[in-house]
C-alpha positions as CSV (number, residue, x, y, z in Angstrom):
1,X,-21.7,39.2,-108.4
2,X,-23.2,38.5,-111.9
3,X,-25.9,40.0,-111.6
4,X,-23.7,43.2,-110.5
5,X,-21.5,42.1,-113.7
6,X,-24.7,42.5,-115.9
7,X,-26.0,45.3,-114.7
8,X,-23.0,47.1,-115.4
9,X,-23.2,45.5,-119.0
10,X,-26.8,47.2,-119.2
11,X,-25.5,50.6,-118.3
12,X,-23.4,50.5,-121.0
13,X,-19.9,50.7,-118.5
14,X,-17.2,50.3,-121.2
15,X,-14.3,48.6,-119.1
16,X,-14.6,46.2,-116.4
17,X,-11.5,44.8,-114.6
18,X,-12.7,41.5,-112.8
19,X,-9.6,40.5,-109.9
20,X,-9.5,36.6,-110.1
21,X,-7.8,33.4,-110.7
22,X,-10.3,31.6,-111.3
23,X,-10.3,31.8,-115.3
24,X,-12.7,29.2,-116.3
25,X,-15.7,29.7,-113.7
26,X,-15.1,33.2,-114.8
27,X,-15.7,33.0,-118.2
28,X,-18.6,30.6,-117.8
29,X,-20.5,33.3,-115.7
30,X,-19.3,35.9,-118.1
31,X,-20.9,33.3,-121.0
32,X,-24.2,33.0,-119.1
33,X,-24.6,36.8,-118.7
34,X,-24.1,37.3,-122.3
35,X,-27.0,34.8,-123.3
36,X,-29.4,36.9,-120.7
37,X,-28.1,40.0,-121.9
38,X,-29.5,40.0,-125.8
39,X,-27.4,37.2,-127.0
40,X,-24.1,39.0,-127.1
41,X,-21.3,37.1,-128.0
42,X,-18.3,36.6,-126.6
43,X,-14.6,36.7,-127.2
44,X,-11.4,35.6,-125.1
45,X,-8.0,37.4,-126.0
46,X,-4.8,35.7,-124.7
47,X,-1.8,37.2,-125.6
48,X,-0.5,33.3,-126.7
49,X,-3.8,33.0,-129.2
50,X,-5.2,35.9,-129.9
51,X,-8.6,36.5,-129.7
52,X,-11.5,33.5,-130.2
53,X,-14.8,33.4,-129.9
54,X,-15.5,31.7,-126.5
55,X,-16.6,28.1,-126.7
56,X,-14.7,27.7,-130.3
57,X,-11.6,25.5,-131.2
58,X,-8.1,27.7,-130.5
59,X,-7.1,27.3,-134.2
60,X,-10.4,30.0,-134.9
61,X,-8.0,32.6,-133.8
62,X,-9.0,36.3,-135.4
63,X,-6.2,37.0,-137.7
64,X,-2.8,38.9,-136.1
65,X,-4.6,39.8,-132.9
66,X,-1.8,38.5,-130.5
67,X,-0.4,41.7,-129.3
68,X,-2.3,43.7,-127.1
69,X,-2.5,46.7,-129.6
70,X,-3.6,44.8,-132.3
71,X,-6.3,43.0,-130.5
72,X,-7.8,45.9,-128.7
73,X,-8.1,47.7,-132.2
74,X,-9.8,44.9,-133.9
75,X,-12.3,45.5,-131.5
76,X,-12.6,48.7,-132.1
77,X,-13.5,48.0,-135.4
78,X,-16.0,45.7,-134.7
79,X,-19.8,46.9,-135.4
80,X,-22.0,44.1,-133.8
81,X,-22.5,44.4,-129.9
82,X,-19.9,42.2,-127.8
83,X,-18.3,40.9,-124.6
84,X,-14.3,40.7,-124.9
85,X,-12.6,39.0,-122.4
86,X,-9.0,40.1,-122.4
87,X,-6.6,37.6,-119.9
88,X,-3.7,38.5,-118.2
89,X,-3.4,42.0,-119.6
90,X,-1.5,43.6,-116.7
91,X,2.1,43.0,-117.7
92,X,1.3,45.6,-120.8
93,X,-1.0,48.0,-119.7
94,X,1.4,50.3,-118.5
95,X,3.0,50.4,-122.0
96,X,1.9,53.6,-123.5
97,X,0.7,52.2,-126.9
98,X,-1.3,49.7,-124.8
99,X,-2.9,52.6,-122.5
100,X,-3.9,54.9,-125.5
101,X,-5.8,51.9,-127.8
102,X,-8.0,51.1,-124.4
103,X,-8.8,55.0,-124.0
104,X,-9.8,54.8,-127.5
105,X,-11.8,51.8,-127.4
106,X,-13.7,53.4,-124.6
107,X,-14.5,56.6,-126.3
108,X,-15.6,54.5,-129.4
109,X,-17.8,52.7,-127.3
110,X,-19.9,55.3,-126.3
111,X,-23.3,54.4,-127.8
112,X,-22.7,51.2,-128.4
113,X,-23.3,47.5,-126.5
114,X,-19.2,46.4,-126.6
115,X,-17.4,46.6,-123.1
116,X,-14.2,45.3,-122.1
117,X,-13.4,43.0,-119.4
118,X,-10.4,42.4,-118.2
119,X,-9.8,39.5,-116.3
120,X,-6.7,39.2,-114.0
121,X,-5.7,37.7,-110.2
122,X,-3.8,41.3,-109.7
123,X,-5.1,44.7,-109.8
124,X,-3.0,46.9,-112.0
125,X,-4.6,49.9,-113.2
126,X,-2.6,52.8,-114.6
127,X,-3.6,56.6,-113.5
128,X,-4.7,57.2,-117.1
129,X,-7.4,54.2,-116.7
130,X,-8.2,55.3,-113.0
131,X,-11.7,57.3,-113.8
132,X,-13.1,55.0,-116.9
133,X,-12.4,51.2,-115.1
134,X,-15.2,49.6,-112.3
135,X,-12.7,47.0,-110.6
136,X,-14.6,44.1,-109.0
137,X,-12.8,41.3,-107.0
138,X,-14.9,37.9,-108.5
139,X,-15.8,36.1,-104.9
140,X,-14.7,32.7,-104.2
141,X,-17.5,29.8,-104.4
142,X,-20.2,30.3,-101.8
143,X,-22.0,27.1,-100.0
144,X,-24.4,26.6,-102.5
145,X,-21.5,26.2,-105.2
146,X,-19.5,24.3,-103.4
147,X,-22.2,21.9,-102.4
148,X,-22.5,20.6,-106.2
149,X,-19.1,20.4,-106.5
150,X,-19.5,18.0,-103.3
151,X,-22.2,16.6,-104.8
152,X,-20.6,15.7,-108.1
153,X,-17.6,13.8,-106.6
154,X,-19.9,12.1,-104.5
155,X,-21.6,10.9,-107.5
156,X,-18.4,10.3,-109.0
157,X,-17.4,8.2,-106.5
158,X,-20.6,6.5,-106.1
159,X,-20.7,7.3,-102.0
160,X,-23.0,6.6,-100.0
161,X,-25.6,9.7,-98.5
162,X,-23.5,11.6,-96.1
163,X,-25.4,13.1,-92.9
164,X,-26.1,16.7,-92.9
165,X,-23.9,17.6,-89.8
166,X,-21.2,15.6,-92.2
167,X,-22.0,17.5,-95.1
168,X,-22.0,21.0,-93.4
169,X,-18.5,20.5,-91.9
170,X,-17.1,19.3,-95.5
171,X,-18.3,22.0,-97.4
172,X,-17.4,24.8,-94.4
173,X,-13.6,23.2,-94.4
174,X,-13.6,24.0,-98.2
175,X,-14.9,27.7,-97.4
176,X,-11.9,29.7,-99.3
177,X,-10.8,27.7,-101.7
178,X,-11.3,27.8,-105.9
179,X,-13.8,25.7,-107.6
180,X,-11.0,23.7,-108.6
181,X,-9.1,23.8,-105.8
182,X,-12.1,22.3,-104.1
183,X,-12.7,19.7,-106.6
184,X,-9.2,18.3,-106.4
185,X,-8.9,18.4,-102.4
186,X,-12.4,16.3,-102.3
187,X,-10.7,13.9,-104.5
188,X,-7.6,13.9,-102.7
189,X,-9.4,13.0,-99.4
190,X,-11.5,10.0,-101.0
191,X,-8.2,8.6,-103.2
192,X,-6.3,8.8,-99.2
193,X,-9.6,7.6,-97.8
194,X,-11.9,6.1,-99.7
195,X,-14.5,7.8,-98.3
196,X,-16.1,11.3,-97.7
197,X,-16.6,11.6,-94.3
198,X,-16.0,13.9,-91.4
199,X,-12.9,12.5,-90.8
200,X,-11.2,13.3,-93.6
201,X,-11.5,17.2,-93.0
202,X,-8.3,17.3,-91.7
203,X,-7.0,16.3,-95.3
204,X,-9.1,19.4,-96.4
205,X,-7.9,21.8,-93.9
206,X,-4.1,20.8,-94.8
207,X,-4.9,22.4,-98.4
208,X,-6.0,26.0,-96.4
209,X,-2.9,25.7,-95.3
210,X,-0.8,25.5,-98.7
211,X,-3.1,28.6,-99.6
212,X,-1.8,30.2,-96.9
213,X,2.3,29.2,-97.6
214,X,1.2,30.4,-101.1
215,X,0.3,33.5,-99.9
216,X,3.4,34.6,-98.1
217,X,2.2,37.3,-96.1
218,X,0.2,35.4,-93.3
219,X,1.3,32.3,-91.7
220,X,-0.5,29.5,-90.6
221,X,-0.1,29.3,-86.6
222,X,-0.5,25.5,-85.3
223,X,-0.5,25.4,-81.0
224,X,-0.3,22.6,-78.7
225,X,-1.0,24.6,-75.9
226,X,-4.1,25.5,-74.1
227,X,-5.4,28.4,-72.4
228,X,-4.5,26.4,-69.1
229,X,-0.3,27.4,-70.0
230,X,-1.2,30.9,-69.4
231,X,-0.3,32.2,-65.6
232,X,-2.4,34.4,-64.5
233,X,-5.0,37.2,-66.2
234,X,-8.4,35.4,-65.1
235,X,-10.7,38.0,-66.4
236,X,-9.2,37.7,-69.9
237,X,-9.5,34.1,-69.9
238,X,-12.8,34.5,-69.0
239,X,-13.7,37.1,-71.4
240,X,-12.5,34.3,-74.4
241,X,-14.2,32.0,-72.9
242,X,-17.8,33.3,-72.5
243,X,-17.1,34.0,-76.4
244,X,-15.9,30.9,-77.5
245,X,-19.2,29.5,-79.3
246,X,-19.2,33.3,-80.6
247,X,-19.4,32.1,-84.8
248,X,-22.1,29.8,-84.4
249,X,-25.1,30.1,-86.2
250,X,-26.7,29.3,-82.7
251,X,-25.2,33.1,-81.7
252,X,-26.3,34.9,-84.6
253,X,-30.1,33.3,-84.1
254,X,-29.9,34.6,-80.7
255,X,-29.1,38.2,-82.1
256,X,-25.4,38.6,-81.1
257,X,-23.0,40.1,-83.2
258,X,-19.4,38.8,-84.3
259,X,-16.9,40.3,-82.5
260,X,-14.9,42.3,-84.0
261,X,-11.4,42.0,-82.2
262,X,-9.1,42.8,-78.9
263,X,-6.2,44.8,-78.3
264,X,-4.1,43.2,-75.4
265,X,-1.0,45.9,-74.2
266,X,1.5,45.1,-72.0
267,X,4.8,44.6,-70.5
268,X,7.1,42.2,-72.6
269,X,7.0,39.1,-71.7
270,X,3.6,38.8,-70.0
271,X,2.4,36.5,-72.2
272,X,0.2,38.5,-74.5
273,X,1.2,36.6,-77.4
274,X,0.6,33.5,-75.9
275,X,-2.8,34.4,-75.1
276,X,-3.0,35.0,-78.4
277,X,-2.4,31.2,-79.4
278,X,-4.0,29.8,-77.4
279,X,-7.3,31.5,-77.9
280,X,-7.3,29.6,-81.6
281,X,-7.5,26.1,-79.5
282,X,-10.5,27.5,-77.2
283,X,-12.2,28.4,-80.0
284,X,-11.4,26.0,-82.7
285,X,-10.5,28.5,-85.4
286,X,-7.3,28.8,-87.7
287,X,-4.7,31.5,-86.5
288,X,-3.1,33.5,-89.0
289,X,-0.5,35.8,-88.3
290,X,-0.5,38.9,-90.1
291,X,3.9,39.7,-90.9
292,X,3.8,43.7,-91.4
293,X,7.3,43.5,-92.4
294,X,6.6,40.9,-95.3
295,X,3.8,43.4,-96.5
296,X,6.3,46.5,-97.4
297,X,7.4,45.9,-100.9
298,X,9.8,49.0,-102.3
299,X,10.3,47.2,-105.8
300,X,6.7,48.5,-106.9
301,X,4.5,51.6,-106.5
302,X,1.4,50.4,-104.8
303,X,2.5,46.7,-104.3
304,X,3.1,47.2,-100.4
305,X,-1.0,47.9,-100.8
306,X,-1.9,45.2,-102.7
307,X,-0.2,42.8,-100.7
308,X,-2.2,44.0,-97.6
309,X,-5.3,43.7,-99.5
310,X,-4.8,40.6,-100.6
311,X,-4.0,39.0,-97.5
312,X,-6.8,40.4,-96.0
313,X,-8.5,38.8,-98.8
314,X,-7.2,35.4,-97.6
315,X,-8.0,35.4,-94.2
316,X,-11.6,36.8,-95.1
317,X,-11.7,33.5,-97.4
318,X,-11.1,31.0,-95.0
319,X,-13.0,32.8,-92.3
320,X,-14.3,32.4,-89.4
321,X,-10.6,32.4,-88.4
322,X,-8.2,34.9,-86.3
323,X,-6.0,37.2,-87.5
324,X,-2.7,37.7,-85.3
325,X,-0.8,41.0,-85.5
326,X,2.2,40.6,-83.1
327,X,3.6,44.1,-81.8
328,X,1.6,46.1,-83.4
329,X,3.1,49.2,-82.1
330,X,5.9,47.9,-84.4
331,X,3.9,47.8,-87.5
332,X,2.1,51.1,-87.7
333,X,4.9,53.1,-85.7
334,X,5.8,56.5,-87.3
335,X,2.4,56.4,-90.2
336,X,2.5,59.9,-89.7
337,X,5.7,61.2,-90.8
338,X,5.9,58.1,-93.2
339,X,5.6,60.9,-96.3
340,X,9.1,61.9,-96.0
341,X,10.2,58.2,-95.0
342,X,9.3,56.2,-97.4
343,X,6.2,58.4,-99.8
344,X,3.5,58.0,-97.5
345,X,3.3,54.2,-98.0
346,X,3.0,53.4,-94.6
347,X,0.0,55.9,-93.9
348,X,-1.7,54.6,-97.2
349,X,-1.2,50.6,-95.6
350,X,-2.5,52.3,-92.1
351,X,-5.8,53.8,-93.6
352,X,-6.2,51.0,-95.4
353,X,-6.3,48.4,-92.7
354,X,-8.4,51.0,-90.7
355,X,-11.1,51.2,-93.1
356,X,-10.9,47.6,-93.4
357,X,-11.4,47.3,-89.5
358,X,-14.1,49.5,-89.7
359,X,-16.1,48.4,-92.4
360,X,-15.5,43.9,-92.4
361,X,-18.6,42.4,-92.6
362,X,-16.7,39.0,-92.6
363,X,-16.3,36.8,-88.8
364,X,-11.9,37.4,-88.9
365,X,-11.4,38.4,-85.2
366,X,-8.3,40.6,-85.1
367,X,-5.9,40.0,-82.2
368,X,-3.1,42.6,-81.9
369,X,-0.7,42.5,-79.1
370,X,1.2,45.7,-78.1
371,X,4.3,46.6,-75.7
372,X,4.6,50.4,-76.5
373,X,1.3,52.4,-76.6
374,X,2.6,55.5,-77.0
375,X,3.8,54.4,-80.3
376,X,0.4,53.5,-81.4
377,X,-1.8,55.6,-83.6
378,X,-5.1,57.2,-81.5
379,X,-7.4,55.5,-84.1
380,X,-6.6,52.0,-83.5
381,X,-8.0,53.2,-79.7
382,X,-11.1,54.6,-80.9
383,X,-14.0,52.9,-79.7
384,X,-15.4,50.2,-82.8
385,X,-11.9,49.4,-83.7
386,X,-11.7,46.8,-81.0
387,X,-14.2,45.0,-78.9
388,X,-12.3,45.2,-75.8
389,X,-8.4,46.5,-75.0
390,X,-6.9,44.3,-72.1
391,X,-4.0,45.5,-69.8
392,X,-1.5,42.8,-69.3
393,X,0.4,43.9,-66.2
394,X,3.2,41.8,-64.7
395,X,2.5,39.2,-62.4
396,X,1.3,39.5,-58.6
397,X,2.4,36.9,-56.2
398,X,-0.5,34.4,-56.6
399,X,-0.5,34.7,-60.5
400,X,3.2,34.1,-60.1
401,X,3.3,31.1,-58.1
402,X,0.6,29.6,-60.8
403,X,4.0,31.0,-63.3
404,X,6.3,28.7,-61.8
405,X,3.8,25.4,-61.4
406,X,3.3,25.6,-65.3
407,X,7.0,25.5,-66.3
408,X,8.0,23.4,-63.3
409,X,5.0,20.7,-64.2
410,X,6.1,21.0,-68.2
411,X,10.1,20.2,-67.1
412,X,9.5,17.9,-64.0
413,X,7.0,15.4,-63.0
414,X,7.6,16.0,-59.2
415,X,7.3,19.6,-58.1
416,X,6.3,19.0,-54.6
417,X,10.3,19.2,-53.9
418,X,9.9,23.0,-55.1
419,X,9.1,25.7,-52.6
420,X,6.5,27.6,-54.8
421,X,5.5,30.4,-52.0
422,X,9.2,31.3,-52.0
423,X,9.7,31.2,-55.3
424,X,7.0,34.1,-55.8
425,X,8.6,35.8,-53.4
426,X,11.8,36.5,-54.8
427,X,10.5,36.7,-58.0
428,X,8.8,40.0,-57.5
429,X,8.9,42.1,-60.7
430,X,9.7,39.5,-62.9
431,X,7.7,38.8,-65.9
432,X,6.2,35.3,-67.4
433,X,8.8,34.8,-69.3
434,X,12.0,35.7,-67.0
435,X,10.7,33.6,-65.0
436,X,11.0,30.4,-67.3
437,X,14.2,31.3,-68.4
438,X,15.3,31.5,-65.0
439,X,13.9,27.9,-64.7
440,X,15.9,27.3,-68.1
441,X,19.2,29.3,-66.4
442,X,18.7,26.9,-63.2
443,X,18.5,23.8,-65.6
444,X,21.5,24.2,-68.0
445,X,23.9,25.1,-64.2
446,X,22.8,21.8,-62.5
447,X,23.2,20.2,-65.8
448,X,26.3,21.1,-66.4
449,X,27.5,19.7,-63.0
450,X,25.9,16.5,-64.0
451,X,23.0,16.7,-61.2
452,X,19.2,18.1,-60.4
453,X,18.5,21.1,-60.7
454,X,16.9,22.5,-57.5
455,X,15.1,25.3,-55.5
456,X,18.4,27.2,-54.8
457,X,19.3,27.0,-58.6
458,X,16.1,28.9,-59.2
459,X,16.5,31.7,-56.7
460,X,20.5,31.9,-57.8
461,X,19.4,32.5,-61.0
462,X,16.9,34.9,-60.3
463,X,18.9,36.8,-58.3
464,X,21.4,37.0,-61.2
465,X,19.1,38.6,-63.5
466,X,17.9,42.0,-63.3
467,X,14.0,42.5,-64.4
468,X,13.0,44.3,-67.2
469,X,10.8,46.0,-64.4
470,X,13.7,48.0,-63.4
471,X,15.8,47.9,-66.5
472,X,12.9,50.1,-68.1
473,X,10.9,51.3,-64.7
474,X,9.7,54.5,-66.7
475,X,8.3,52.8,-69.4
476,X,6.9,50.4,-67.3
477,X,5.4,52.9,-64.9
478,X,4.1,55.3,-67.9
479,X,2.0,52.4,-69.4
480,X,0.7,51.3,-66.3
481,X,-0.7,55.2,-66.1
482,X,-2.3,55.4,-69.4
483,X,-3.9,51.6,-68.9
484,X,-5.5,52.7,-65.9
485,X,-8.3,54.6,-67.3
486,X,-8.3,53.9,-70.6
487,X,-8.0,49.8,-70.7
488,X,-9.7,47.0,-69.2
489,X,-7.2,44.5,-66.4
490,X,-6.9,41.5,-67.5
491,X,-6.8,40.3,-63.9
492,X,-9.2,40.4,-61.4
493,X,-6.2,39.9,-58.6
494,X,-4.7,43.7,-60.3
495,X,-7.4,45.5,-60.7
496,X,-5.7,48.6,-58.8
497,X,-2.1,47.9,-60.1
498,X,0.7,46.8,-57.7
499,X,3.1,49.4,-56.9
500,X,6.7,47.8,-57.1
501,X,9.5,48.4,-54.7
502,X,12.4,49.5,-57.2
């Protein structure tokens, strides 16, 4: 990035808008590209000081340059080649007055070696600015950086020499996290710990998560359960598991590429979201999910964007990780009439999150979940989008009596007294999850008479509920026609899918 930064300083480009938090590493890079390019200096403008020449005492302040206007016209004036930092301008660009002295400065520097960088952790650019501004988001520490700030508070600390496998998994927990950020967490762990050692990544990892509260959009996903809850879908299981190691730097020596994503469609309640979950445990990454709704912001033209973009951001920062869109037929239904809806917002957030798709570099797996495909827009099926798209069907027989041994064994010790076969057998057309809360319905009625529950509970209660199979047989039947040439089963045992007796 800096030497992208001085390049542009070279070229002469007369307004830079640098996207971070991250003030003081900032500035110091900014500093050091000044010294390489010809000895420019370099001053900071703050809207609570003014403008000072970086690295001098505050009380240096140039002379009534507190308000925007005033400070960005002082610069004008100045004759001697220059690097000004302006801070937190974005809460008065859009003023008019504001707006007209930066389109001045940047015709008067035409010729010259001033430019204007403006240094802020949001994007706001106004239309007028749109064609003279290169906007750059200023990346997070890499491995290299963060090692010395490791290696600093192990010298701080006077540690002993930590392993290299140690080491590796220290600085990878910190991947995502400021300079600063990373400096205080390190000292967090030893102050708790005494120590620096793998064990006290955990402490790291529970400051990712604060970034991700912070955040607001995505939400850290924590799961106790393993791929072992899920009933059924064998060849999906299997397909997670063969790509379990997939983010090692064993794969990529051995030419794989990351994958990209899955697509897993479905009848509700067949435990795509589950699946979902519990892939995080196999593979030992974070799960974020992704909340669409929490992304649509009204109050603000161009805010619903920049809150997808900087989630995105996030999850690319602490990556490898996955990224959980739950229902995404939900989230992207009706993009194309979205223009009279709500201004074309929703088909600007669509081709946004396309083009991200399309173009990540970074290992964040997407896993989106789906109930209604109609409803879905024909690029997310294009072929690149996703690495595979899985067809959940409900439950055959087999895959149901494995259904009822994983919520019988999480409720009761002692299923032997249960009558699994028959179970299955009056269960047929019931998903995953009617047939737990039939358990659940079976429970609370022998509860309530003060006894066990039992095997004629169970079939009483599934006999009292009627399936979403036949509450919604068309839909049912219409997405088991499109998933039969265009997805992949996730189960070997429905591979041609069961015909049910409505």
């Amino acid at each position: 990035m800096q030497e992208e930064i001085y390049t542009l300083i070279q070229a002469q480009y007369p307004l830079i808008y640098l996207v971070t938090s991250e003030e003081e590493r900032t500035e110091k890079a900014i500093a050091q590209i000044a010294h390489k390019s010809q000895q420019r200096r370099v001053y900071v403008w703050t809207v609570t000081h003014g403008i000072v020449e970086y690295g001098q005492p505050r009380h240096t302040t140039q002379h009534n340059t507190v308000s925007p206007e005033a400070a960005i016209e002082w610069v004008v004036r100045q004759r001697e080649p220059g690097i000004f930092i302006f801070k937190d301008l974005h809460p008065f660009i859009d003023s008019p007055a504001t707006t007209r002295w930066l389109r001045d400065a940047i015709a008067s520097f035409k010729g010259t070696s001033k430019v204007m960088i403006l240094m802020s952790p949001v994007q706001q650019v106004p239309i007028e600015l749109e064609k003279e501004v290169v906007v750059l988001d200023y990346p997070l520490p890499d491995l290299a950086e963060l090692n010395q700030v490791l290696d600093h508070q192990l010298e701080q600390t006077k540690s002993r020499r930590t392993t290299t496998e140690t080491r590796e998994k220290l600085l990878k927990a910190t991947l995502g996290l400021t300079r600063d950020e990373a400096e205080k967490v390190y000292r967090k762990a030893y102050v708790t710990a005494k120590r620096l050692t793998e064990s006290e990544v955990d402490i790291i990892l529970s400051e990712k998560k604060q970034l991700i509260r912070r955040n607001g959009i995505l939400e850290f996903i924590e799961e106790d359960e393993t791929l072992e809850a899920v009933g059924g879908s064998e060849d999906l299981k299997n397909w997670l598991k063969q790509r379990s190691n997939s983010f090692t730097e064993r794969a990529r020596e051995y030419g794989l590429p990351q994958p990209k994503g899955m697509l897993i469609l479905g009848v509700p309640g067949c435990g795509k979201s589950l699946i979902a979950k519990t892939t995080a445990r196999l593979w030992g990454l974070p799960l974020l999910r992704l909340d669409m709704g929490r992304v649509y912001d009204g109050s603000m033209v161009g805010r619903s964007e920049a809150n997808l973009r900087n989630a995105l951001k996030t999850a690319e920062s602490i990556s490898p990780t996955i990224l959980f869109i739950d229902e995404l037929d939900k989230a992207f239904a009706g993009t194309s009439g979205s223009a009279d809806s709500d201004g074309g917002t929703s088909s600007r957030i669509f081709g946004s999150f396309l083009t991200w798709m399309q173009e990540k570099t970074s290992p964040v797996f997407v896993m989106a979940t789906a109930n209604r495909v109609e409803r879905l827009p024909g690029e997310f099926l294009r072929k690149g989008r996703f690495d595979e798209i899985f067809f959940v069907d409900l439950p055959n027989a087999e895959e149901r009596q494995q259904i009822f041994k994983i919520h019988l064994g999480k409720r009761r010790r002692d299923i032997a007294r249960f009558d699994i076969e028959q179970l299955a057998k009056v269960s047929d057309g019931f998903s995953g999850a009617e047939i737990e809360q039939a358990i659940i319905a079976a429970m609370y009625e022998a509860f309530a008479q003060d006894r066990e529950f039992t095997q004629l509970d169970i079939i009483a209660a599934i006999k009292a509920t009627l399936p979403l199979s036949k509450t919604m047989t068309e839909q049912v039947t219409a997405l088991r026609d499109w998933a039969r040439q265009r997805a992949r089963p996730a189960s070997g045992f429905v591979a041609e899918y069961q015909r049910l007796e409505f």
